[in-house]
C-alpha positions as CSV (number, residue, x, y, z in Angstrom):
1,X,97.1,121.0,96.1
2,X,101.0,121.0,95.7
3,X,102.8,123.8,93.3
4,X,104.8,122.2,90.7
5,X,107.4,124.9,88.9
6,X,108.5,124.2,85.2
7,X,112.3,126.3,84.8
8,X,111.2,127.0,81.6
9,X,109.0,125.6,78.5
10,X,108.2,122.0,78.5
11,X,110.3,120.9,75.2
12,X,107.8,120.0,72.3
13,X,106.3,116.6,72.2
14,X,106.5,116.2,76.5
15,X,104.1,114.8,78.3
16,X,105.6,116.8,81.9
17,X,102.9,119.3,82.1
18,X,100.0,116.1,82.1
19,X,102.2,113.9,84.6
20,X,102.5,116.7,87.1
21,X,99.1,117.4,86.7
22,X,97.7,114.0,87.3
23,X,100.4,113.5,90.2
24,X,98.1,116.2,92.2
25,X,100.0,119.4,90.9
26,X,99.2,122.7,89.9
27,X,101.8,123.7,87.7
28,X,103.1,127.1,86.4
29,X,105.9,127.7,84.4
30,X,108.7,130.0,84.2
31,X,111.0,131.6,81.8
32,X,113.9,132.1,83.6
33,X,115.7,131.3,87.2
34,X,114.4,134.9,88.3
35,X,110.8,134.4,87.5
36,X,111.4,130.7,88.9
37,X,112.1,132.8,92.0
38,X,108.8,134.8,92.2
39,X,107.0,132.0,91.5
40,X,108.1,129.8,94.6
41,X,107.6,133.4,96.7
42,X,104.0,133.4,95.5
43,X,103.5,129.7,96.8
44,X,101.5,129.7,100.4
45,X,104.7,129.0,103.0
46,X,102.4,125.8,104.8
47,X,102.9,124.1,100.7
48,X,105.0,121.5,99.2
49,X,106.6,123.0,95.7
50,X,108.4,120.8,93.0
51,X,111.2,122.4,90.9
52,X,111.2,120.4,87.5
53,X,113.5,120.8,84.9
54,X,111.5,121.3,81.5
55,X,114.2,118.8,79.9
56,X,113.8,115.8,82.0
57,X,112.7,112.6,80.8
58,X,111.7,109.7,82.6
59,X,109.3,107.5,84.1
60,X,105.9,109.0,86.0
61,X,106.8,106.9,88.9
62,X,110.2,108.2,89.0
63,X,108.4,111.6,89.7
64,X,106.1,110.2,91.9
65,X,109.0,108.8,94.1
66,X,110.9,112.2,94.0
67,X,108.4,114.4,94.3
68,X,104.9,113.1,96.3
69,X,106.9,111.0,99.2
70,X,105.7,112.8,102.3
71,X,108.2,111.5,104.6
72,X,111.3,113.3,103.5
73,X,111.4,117.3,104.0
74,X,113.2,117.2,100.3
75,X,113.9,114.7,97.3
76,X,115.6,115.3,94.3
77,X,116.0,112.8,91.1
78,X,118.2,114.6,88.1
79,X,115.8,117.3,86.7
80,X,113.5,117.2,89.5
81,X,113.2,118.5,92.8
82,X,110.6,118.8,96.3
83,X,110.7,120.8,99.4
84,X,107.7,120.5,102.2
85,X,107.3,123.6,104.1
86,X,110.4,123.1,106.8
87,X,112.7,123.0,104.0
88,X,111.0,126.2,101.7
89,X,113.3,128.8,103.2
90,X,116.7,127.3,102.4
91,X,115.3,126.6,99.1
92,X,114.8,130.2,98.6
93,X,117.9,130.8,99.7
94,X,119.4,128.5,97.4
95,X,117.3,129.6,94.4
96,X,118.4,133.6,95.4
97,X,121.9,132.3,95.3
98,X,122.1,130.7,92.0
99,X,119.7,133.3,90.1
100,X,123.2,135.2,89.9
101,X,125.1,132.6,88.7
102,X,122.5,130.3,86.9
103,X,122.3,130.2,82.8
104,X,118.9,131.7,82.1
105,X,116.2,128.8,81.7
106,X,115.1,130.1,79.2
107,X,117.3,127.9,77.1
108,X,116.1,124.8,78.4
109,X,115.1,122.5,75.6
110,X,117.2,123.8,73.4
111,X,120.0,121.6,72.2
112,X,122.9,122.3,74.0
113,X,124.4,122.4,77.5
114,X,122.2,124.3,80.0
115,X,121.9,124.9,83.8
116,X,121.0,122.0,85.9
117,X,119.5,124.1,88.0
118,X,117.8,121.5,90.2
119,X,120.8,119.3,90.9
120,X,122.0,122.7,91.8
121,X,120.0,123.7,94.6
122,X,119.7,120.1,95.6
123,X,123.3,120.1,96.6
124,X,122.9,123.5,98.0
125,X,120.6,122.3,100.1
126,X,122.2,119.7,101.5
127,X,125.2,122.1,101.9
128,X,122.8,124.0,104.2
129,X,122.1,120.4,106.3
130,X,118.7,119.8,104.7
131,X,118.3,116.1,104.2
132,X,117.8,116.0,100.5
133,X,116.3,111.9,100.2
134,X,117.3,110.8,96.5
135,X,115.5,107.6,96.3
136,X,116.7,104.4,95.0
137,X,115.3,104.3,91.2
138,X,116.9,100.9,89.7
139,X,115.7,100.4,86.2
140,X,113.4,103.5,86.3
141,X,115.0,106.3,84.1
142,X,115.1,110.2,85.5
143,X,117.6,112.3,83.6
144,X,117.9,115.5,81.6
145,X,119.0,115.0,78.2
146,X,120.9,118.2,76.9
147,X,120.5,117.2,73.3
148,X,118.0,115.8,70.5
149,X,120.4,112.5,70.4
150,X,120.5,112.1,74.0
151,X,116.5,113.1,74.6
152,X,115.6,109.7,72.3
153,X,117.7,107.4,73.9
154,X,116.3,108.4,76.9
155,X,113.1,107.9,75.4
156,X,113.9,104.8,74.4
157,X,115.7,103.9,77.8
158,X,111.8,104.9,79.2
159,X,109.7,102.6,76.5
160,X,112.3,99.7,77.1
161,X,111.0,99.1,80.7
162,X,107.7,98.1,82.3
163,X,107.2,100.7,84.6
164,X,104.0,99.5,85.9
165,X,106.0,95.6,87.1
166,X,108.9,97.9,88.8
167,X,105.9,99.6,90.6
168,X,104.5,96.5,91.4
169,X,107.5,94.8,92.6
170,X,108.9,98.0,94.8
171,X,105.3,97.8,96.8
172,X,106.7,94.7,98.5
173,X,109.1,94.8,101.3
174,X,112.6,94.2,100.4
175,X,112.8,91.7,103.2
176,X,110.0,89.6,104.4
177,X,109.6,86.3,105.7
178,X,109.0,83.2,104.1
179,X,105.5,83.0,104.3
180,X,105.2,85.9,103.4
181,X,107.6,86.4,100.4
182,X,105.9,83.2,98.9
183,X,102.3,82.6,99.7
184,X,101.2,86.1,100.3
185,X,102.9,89.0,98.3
186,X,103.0,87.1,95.2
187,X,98.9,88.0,95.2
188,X,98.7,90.8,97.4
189,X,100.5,93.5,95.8
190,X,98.0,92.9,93.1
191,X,94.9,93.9,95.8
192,X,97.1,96.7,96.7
193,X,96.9,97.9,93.2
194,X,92.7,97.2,93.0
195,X,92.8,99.2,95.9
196,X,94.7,102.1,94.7
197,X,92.9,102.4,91.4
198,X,89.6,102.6,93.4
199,X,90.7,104.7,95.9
200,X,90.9,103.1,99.3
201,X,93.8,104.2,101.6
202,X,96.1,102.3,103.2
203,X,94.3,103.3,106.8
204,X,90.6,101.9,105.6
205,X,93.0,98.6,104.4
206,X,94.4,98.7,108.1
207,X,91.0,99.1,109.3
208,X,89.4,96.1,107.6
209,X,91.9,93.9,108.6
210,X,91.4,94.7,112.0
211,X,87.8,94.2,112.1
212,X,88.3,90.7,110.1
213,X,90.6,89.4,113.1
214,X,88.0,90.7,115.2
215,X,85.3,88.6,113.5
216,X,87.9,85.4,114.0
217,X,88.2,86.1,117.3
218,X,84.5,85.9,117.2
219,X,83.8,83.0,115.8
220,X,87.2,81.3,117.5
221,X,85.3,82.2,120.7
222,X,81.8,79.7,120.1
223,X,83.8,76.8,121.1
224,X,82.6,74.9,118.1
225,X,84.4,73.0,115.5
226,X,82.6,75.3,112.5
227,X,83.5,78.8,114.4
228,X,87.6,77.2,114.4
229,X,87.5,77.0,111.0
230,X,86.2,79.7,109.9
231,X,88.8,81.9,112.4
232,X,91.9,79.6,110.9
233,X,90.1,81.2,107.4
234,X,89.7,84.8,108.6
235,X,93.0,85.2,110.5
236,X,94.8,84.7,107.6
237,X,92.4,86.9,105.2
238,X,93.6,89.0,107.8
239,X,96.9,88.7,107.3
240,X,96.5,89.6,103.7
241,X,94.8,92.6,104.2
242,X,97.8,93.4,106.9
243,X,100.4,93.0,103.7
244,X,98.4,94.7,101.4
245,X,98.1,98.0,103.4
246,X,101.7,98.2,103.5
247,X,101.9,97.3,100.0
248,X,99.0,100.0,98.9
249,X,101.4,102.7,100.9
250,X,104.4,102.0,99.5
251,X,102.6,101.6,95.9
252,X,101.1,104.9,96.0
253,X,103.2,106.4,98.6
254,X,100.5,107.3,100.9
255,X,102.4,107.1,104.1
256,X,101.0,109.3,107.5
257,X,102.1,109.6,110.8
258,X,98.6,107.8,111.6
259,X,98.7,104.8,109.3
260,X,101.9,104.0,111.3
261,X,100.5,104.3,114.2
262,X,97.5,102.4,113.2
263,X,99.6,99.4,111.1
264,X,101.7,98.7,114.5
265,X,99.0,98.8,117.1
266,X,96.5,96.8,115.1
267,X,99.0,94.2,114.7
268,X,99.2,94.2,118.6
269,X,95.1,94.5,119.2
270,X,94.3,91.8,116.6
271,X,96.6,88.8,117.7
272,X,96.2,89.0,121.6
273,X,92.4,89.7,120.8
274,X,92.6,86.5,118.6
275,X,94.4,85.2,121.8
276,X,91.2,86.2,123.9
277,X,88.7,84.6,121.4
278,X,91.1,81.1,121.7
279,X,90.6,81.5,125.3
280,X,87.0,82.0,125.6
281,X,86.2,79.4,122.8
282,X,88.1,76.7,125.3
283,X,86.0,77.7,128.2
284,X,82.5,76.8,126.6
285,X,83.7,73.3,125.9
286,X,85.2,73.1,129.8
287,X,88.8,73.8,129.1
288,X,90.6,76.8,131.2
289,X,93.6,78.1,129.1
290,X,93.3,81.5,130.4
291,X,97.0,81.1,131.6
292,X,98.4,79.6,128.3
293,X,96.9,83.2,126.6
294,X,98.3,85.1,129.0
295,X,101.5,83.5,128.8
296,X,101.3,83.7,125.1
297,X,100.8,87.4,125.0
298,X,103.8,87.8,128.4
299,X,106.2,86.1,125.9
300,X,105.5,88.2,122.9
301,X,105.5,91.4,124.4
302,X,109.1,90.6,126.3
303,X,110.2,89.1,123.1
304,X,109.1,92.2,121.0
305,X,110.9,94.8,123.8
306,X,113.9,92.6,123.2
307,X,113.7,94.0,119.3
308,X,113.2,97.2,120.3
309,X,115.6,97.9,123.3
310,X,118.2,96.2,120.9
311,X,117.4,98.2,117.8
312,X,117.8,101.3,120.2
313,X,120.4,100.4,121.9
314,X,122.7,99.9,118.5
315,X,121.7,101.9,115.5
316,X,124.0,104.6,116.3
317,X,126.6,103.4,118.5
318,X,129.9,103.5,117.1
319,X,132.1,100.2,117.4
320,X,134.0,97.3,115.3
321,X,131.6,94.8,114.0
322,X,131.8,91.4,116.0
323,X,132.9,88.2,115.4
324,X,129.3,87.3,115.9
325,X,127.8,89.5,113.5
326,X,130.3,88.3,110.9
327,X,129.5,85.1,111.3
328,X,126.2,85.8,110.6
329,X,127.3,87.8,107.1
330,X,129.2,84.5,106.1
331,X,125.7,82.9,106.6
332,X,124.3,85.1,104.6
333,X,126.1,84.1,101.3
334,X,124.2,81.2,101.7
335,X,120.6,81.2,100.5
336,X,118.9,78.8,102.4
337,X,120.1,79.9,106.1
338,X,118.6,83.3,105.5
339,X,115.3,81.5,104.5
340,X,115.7,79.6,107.9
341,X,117.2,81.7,110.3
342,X,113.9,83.8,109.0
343,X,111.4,80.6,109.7
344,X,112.8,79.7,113.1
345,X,112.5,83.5,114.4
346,X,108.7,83.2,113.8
347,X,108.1,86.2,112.2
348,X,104.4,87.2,112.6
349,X,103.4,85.0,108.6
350,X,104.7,82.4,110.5
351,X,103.5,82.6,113.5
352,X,99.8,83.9,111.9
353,X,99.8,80.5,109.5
354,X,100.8,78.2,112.4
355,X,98.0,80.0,114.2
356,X,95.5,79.5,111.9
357,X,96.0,76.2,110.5
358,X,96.4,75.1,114.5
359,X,92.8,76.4,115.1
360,X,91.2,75.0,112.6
361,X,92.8,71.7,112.8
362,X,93.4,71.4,116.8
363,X,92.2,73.1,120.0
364,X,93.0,76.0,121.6
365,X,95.2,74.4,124.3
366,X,97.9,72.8,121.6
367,X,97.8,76.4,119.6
368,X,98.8,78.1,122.9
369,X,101.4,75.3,123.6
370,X,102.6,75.3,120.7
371,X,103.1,79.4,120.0
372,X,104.7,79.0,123.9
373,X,107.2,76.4,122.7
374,X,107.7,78.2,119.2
375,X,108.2,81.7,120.8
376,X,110.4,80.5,123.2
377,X,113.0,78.6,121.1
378,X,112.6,81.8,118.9
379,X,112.8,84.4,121.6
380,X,116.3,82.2,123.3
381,X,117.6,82.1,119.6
382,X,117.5,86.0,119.2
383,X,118.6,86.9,122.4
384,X,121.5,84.9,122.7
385,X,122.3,86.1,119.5
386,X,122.2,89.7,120.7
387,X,124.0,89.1,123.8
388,X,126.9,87.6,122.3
389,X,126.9,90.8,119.0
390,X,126.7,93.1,122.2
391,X,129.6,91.3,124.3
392,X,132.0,91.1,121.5
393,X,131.3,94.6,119.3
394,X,131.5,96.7,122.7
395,X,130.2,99.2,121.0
396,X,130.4,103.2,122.1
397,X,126.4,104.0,123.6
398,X,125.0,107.3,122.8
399,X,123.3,109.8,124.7
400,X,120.2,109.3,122.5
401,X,120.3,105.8,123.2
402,X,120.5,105.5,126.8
403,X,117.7,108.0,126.5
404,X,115.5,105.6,124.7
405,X,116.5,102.9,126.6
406,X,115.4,105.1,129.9
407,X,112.4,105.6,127.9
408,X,111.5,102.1,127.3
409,X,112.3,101.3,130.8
410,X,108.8,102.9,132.0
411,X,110.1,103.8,135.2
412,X,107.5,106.0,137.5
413,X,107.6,108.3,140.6
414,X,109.5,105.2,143.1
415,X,112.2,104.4,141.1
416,X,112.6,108.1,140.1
417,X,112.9,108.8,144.2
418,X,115.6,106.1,144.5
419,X,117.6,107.3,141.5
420,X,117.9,110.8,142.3
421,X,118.8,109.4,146.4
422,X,121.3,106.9,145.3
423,X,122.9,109.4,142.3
424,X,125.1,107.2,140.0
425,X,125.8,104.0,141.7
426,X,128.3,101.1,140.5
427,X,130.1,101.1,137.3
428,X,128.6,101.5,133.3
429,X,126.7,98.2,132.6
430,X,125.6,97.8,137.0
431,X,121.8,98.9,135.2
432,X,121.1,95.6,133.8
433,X,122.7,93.5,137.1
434,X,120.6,95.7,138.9
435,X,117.4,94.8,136.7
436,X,118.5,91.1,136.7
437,X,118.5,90.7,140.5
438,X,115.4,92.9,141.0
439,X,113.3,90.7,138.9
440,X,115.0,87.8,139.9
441,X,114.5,88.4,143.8
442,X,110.6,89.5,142.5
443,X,109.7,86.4,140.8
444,X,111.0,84.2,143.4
445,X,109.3,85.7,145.9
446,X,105.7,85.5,143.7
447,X,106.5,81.7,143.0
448,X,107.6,80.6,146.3
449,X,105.5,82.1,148.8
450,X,101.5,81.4,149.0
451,X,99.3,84.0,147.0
452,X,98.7,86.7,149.4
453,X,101.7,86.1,151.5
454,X,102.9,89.3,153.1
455,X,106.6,88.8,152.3
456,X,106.1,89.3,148.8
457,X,105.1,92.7,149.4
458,X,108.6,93.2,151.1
459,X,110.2,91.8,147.8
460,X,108.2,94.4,145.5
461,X,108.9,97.1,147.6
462,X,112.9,95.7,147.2
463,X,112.2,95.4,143.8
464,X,111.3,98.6,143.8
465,X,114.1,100.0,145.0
466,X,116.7,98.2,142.6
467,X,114.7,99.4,139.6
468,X,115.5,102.8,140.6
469,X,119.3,102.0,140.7
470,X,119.4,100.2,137.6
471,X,118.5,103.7,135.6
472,X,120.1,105.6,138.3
473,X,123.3,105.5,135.5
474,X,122.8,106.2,131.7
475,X,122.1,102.9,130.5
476,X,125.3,102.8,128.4
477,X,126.8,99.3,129.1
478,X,127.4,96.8,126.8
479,X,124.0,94.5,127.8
480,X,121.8,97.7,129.0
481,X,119.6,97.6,127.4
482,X,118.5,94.1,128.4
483,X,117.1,96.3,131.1
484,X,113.4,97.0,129.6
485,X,113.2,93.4,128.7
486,X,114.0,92.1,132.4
487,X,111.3,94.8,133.9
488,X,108.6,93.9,131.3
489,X,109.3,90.0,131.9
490,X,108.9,91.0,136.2
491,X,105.5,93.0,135.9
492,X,103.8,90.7,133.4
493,X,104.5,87.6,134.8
494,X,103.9,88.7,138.6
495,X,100.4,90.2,137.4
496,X,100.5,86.2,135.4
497,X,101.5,84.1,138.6
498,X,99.2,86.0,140.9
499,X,95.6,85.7,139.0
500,X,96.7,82.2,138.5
501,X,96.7,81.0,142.0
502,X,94.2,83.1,143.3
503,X,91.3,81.8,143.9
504,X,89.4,84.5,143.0
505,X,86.9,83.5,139.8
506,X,87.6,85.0,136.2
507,X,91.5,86.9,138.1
508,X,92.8,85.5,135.1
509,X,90.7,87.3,132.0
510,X,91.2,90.0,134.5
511,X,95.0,90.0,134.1
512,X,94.9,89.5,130.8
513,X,92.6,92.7,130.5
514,X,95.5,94.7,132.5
515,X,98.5,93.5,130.9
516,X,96.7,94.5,127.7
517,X,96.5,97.7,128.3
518,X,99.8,98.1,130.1
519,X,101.5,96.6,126.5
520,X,99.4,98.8,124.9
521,X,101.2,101.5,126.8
522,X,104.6,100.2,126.2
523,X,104.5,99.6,122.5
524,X,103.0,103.3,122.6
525,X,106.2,104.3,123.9
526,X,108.1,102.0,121.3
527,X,106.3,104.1,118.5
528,X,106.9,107.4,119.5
529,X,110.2,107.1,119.9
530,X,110.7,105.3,116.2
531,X,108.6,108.4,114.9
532,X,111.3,110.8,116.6
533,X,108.5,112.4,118.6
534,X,110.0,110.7,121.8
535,X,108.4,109.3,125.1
536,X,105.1,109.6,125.9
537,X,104.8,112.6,128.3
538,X,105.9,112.6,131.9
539,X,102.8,113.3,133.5
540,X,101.3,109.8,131.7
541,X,103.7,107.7,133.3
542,X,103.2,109.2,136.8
543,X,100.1,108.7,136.6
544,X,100.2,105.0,135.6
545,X,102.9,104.6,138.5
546,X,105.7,103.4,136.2
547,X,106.2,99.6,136.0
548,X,107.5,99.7,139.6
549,X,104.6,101.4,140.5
550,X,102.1,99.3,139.2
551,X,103.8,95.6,139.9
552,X,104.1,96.8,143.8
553,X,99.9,98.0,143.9
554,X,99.1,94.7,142.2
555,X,101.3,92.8,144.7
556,X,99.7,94.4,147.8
557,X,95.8,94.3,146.6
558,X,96.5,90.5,146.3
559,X,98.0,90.9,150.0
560,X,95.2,93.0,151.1
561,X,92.1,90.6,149.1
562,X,93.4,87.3,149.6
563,X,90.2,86.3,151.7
564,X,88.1,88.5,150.2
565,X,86.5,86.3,147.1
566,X,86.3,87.6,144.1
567,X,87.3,91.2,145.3
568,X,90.9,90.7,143.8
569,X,89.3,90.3,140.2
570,X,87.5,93.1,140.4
571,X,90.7,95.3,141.5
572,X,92.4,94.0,138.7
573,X,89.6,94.7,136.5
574,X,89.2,98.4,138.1
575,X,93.5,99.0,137.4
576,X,93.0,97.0,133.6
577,X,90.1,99.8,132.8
578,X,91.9,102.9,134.4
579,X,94.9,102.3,132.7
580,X,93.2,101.6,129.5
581,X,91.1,104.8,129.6
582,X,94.0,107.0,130.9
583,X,96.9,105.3,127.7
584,X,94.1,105.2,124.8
585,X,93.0,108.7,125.3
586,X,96.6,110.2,125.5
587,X,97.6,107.9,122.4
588,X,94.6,109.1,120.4
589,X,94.7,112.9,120.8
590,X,98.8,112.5,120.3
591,X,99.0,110.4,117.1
592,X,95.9,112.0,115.6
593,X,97.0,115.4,116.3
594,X,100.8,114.9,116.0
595,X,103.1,117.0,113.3
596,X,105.4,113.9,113.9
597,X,107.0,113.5,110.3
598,X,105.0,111.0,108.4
599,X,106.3,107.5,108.4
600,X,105.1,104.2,107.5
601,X,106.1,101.1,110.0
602,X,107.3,98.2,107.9
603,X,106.3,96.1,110.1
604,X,108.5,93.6,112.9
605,X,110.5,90.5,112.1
606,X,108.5,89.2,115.0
């Protein structure tokens, strides 16, 4: 229960008392600023407390958005204001500061000029460097009428809109892609609603679309015409369910630190386990497309690290903006490119639809050729893009950024070793030529030579070593942070190219088990560091050996167990589990035990 603080007496004829009460407050009123004062004292430290003037007038869910958000440590709308526990002391100190200077609440509701004592110690707080989040409200009405004249226009302001469609509409994400925006929200906000009025959270939502994907990857897996069908059907029943938990948060603002958590990874576990049921659906009718998955899942893991290494890399750097990204506002002006710069990205409605309509109406080869060729054109599209904002802005880096980039990079105990004996070599921006000829000289290697071939243990081993000198510097140059990108696109596709020409049975469902759970560790990583909690802890990626690490083991065992039949399956299935084990378990206890500030993940472009 959250303590909701009335400055004074409700005026006569407000409903305040029953909104705050049916928001989830327990409210108490005061008769003056000093009595307002003992009041927040006798509040348990560990609670939320609201400050409301007794004056204000507005919509309920203009209240709600100011005052029941948990994300923020304070909000304010005029007449109304929240602090969670890390902001309660500078309130007090705030509310100490203007008892002395504060007209007596007491005359609230009065006609007349009074204290606004909440705008008041919102603005103190911020003065204190409290983030004080004053959300956007558009036709919703907030405000504290100091007369009878202005009190019924504001009452009439209140009656004149539907508060219930602004709700409605605000549940869906500003920006969305097409599919989305037109053949799913238009529907799904309303199941959002049914959901709130019966209680469901927007975790049992998340939940239930998981385990519907996992019934399509089901039935997708019998091989038979009926079981494509119905997994086109479910995957995009789905999808709904994946819009509508975001919706549901956002309608009743029920955002956590695990439903963020739980929204991204699903995303993640439900699509390449979709891929898996594609894959073992093929094999019952004699088709091996084990590769084409993998593939599948290698291209939209590197293509997601991409977002993320970009997004990192940029958000606070400090810089002109570039021709490029002017461009691209001139674009803007014109409604249909936005609509199709948004198709050809395939966002994940796309790329879910194409899926599903490609299942039910094809085979699993032409989905995975197609979502290879779609992905592709999308991923070239968005680098290039990138590349040329990041050659042109030459934007200032931040410490906090190369950080995350160094973060996303994975790098384990070898590469460590080789930064600290090579110190700082070449110039700002050598990291990513670094990166480029490591994986370059990798992937060579694995391609040319014959599967086993002892050379190629040479080239990880040089790998190896170059990945160490690529984060050697502070990734601070202008294409840096390309560098995560280029060492996801080396392990995935040497574990890819190795399990396919082996000829050891089942290396490739093998692989595809293990890079699985090594993505699973890398978007991990991506979420911590977008919740501010920061990488995953040191020991973690020790023991996982870093992407260096791990790309050089799997190169050797295939050295080690070419002749040896089916024994380089099983040592891929052996890593797949004890990476699994090791990243599940340390994700688990952290996100469900985290006091990362709640969040709520709106969700990738891609």
């Amino acid at each position: 229960m959250s303590t909701a603080i009335l400055t004074g007496p409700p005026a006569p004829g407000s409903s305040l008392d029953a909104d705050l009460r049916s928001l989830g407050f327990d409210v108490r009123i005061a008769t003056g600023t000093e009595e307002t004062g003992t009041l927040l004292a006798s509040v348990p430290a560990g609670e939320r407390v609201a400050l409301v003037d007794p004056r204000f007038v507005g919509h309920l869910h203009a209240l709600r958005l100011a005052l029941t958000d948990p994300r923020f440590p304070a909000e304010a709308v005029p007449g109304a204001l929240t602090a969670q526990s890390e902001a309660r002391p500078a309130l007090s100190r705030a509310l100490t500061a203007a008892t002395a200077v504060t007209v007596p609440a007491g005359a609230a509701g009065a006609d007349g000029p009074a204290a606004d004592l909440t705008g008041t110690l919102a603005d103190a707080l911020e003065a204190e460097g409290v983030a004080v989040h004053r959300p956007q409200l558009g036709t919703l009405v907030a405000t504290v009428p100091t007369d009878a004249e202005a009190r019924r226009e504001a009452r009439a302001a209140v009656e004149a809109v539907d508060e219930e469609a602004v709700r409605l509409r605000s549940a869906v994400k500003a920006q969305d892609g097409f599919f989305t925006t037109f053949f799913i929200s238009p529907y799904s906000r309303y199941i959002a609603r049914w959901c709130a009025r019966r209680g469901l959270t927007p975790n049992q939502v998340t939940t239930a679309s998981l385990l519907t994907a996992l019934l399509a990857a089901g039935c997708a897996a019998t091989g038979e015409r009926g079981g494509y069908v119905a997994a086109g059907v479910l995957l995009l029943v789905s999808f709904v369910l994946d819009c509508t938990d975001g919706q549901l948060a956002r309608y009743s603002l029920q955002y956590s630190t695990l439903g963020a958590w739980l929204d991204a990874t699903f995303d993640r576990a439900k699509e390449y386990a979709f891929y898996a049921g594609l894959a073992l659906g093929a094999a019952r009718d004699g088709d091996d497309v084990w590769a084409l998955a993998l593939g599948a899942m290698v291209l939209m893991t590197c293509r997601h690290v991409v977002d993320f290494a970009f997004y990192e890399a940029t958000y606070d750097s400090t810089a002109g903006k570039s021709a490029t990204a002017a461009l691209s506002g001139r674009l803007d002006s014109v409604g249909w490119t936005v609509w199709a710069r948004r198709i050809i990205i395939l966002p994940i409605g796309e790329r879910w639809a194409m899926i599903a309509v490609l299942t039910a109406a094809t085979s699993p080869r032409i989905v995975f050729w197609a979502l290879l060729v779609g992905c592709a054109f999308a991923a070239c599209y968005t680098t290039a893009g990138r590349v040329l904002r990041s050659l042109t802005r030459k934007a200032k880096r931040t410490d906090r950024a190369a950080q995350a980039l160094a973060d996303l990079a994975d790098s384990g105990p070898l590469a460590g070793l080789v930064a600290r004996v090579l110190g700082r070599p070449g110039a700002r921006g050598a990291g990513v030529v670094f990166a480029a000829v490591a994986t370059g000289g990798l992937l060579f290697a694995v391609l040319d030579r014959p599967f086993g071939d002892r050379q190629t243990v040479i080239a990880a081993i040089g790998y190896a070593v170059l990945a160490g000198a690529a984060v050697a510097r502070p990734l601070k140059g202008a294409l840096d942070w390309l560098v995560p990108p280029l060492f996801r696109a080396a392990e995935y596709t040497t574990v890819l190219v190795l399990a396919a020409r082996s000829d050891s049975a089942h290396a490739l469902p093998a692989a595809f088990g293990l890079v699985a759970a090594v993505a699973y560790h890398h978007y991990d990583t991506v979420y911590r560091i977008r919740g501010g909690t920061g990488a995953p802890p040191a020991w973690l990626v020790r023991l996982t050996g870093g992407h260096e690490g791990r790309t050089l083991l799997v190169v050797a065992l295939a050295a080690l167990l070419a002749d040896r039949g089916d024994d380089f399956t099983l040592a891929l299935t052996a890593l797949a589990v004890a990476v699994a084990l090791v990243v599940l378990v340390e994700s688990i206890r952290f996100w469900v035990s985290s006091g990362a500030p709640a969040v709520h993940d709106e969700g990738e472009t891609a």
